[in-house]
C-alpha positions in Angstrom: 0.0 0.0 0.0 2.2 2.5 1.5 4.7 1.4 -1.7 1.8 2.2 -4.4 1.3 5.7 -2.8 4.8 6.5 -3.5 4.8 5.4 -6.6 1.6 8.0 -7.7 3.2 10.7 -5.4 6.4 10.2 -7.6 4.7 9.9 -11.5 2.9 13.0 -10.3 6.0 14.6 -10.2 7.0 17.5 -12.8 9.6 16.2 -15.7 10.8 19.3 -16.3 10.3 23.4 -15.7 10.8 26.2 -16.6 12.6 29.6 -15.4 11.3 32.8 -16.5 13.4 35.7 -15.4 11.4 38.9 -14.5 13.9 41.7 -16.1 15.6 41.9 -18.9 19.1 40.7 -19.8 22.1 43.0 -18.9 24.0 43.8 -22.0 26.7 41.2 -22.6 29.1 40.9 -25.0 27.4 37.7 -26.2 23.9 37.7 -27.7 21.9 35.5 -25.4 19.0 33.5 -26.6 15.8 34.9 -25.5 12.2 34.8 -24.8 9.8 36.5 -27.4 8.8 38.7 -24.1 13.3 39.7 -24.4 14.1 37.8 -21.1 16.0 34.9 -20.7 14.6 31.5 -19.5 16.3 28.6 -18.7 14.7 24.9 -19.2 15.8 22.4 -16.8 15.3 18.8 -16.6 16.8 15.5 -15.5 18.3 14.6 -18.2 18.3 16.2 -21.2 17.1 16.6 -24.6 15.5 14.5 -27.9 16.1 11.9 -30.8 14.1 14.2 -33.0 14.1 17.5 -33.6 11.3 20.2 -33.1 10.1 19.2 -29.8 8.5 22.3 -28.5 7.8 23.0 -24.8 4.0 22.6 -25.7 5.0 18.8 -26.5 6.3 18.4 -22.9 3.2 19.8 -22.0 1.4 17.1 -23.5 3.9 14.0 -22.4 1.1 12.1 -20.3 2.6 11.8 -16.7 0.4 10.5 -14.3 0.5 6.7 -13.2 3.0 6.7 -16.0 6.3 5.3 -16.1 9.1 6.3 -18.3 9.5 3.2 -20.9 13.0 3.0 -22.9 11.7 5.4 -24.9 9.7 8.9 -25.8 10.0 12.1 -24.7 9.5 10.9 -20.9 12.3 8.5 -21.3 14.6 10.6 -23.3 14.2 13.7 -20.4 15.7 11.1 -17.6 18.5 9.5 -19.2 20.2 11.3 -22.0 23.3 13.0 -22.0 25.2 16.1 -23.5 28.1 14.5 -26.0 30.8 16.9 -27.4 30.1 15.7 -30.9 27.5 17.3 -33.0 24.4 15.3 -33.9 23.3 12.4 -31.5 25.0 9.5 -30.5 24.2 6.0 -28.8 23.7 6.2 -25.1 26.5 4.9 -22.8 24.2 3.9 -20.3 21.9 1.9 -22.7 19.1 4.1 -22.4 18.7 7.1 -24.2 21.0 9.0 -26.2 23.9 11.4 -26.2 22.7 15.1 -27.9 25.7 17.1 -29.2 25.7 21.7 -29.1 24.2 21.4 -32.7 20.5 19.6 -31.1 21.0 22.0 -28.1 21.4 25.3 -30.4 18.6 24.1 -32.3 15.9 23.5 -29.3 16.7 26.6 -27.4 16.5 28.5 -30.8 13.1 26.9 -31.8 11.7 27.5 -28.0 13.2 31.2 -26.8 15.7 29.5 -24.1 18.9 30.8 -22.9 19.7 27.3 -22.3 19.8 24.1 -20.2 20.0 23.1 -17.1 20.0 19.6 -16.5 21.7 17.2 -13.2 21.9 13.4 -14.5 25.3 13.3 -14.1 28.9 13.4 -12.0 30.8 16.6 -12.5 33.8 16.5 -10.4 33.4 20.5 -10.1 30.3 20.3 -9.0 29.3 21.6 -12.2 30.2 22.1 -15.8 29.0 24.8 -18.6 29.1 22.8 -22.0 27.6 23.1 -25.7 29.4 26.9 -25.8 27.3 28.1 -22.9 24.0 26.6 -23.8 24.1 22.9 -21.4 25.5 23.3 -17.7 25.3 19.7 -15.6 24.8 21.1 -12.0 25.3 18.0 -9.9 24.6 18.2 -5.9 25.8 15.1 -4.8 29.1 16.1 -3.1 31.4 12.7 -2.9 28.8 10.7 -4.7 28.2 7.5 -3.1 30.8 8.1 -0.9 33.5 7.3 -3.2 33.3 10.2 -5.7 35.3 12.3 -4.5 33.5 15.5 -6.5 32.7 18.8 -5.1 28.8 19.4 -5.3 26.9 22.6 -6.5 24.0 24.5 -7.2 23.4 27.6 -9.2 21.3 31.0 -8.6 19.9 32.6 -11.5 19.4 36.3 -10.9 16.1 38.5 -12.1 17.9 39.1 -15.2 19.1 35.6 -16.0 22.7 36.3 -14.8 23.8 32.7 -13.4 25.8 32.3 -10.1 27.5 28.6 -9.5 28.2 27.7 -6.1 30.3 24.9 -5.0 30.5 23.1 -2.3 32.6 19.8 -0.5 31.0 17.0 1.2 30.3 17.3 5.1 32.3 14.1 7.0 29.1 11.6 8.6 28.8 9.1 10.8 31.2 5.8 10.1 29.3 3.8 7.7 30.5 1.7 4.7 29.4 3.1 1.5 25.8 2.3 0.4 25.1 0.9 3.6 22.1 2.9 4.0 20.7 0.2 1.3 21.0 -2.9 3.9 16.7 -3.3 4.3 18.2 -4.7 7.8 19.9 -1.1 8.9 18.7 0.6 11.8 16.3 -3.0 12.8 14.0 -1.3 10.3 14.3 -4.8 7.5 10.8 -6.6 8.8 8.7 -2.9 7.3 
C-alpha cells in the first residue's frame, strides 16, 4: 500500500520546468538567446534533450505523466536519461538508455523555443558543475562525494532577475562511520521486517 502511494506521489511529479526571469538581460558581450517577451529563461530537466528535432515546450506539456512510467523510450524516457556529448548530432547512449545530444540539437531546441539554455543534473561533475555546448548545457550536480566514493565537489546555481547565473560549489560534510551504500541494507537501523 504505502509502496503504491509513492509510486503515484512520484509519477505526479514534474519532468521538467521552466525559469522565466522577471527583467531583462544586462548587455553582454554575447547575444543571449531569449524569450519572445526579451528575457531569458532557462529549461531544466533531469536529463536532457530528444532523438528528433522540433520538440517544443508545448510537446512536454502534452507528455502524459500521471501513473505513467518512463519506458525506454519517448520524450519521458529521453528527459531522464540522456546526456550532453561533445560531438555534434546524436550518438548512442553509454548507459543503454537514451541518447547522447551534441551543441548542434542544443542550439537548435533553445532556438526553436526562446531559451537561454539548459539546465540539466543526471550526471557526476567532479566541479560540481560544468557549462558545455558553448554556454548553452550546464550539468549542475549536488551530490558532493557521490556515493561516498566520488570524490567530486557538489553545486547548485542562482539565476538572478535578469538571468545572470551564479554557481556555487561546495565539498561534502564528514558523517557518521558507515560503509558506502550501507544505507541500502533493508536490515539497517532493525527497520528490514517494514
Amino acid at each position: 500500500m504505502t509502496y503504491s502511494l509513492f509510486e503515484d506521489v512520484f509519477t505526479a511529479l514534474p519532468l521538467a520546468t521552466l525559469i522565466s526571469c522577471s527583467l531583462p538581460p544586462t548587455p553582454e558581450r554575447t547575444k543571449a538567446i531569449l524569450s519572445s517577451e526579451g528575457k531569458k529563461r532557462f529549461f531544466v530537466v533531469h536529463g536532457g534533450l530528444f532523438s528528433k528535432d522540433n520538440v517544443t515546450l508545448n510537446d512536454i506539456r502534452q507528455v502524459q505523466r500521471f501513473g505513467k512510467q518512463p519506458g525506454t523510450e519517448g520524450l519521458m524516457c529521453e528527459m531522464l536519461w540522456t546526456d550532453p556529448q561533445t560531438m555534434p548530432g546524436r550518438g548512442p547512449s553509454k548507459r543503454g538508455v537514451g541518447l547522447g545530444f551534441g551543441p548542434d540539437i542544443t542550439r537548435r531546441f533553445c532556438e526553436l523555443n526562446g531559451l537561454t539554455g539548459i539546465l540539466r543534473s543526471h550526471e557526476v561533475r567532479q566541479d560540481g558543475y560544468e557549462i558545455e555546448h558553448n554556454g548553452l548545457c550546464t550539468t549542475v550536480f549536488s551530490a558532493p562525494n557521490y556515493c561516498d566514493q566520488g570524490g567530486n565537489k557538489g553545486a547548485f546555481v542562482r539565476i538572478s532577475a535578469n538571468g545572470d547565473r551564479e554557481y556555487r560549489q561546495f565539498s561534502a560534510s564528514p558523517h557518521p562511520p558507515m560503509r558506502p551504500m550501507a544505507y541500502s541494507n533493508p536490515g539497517l537501523f532493525g527497520l528490514g521486517g517494514l
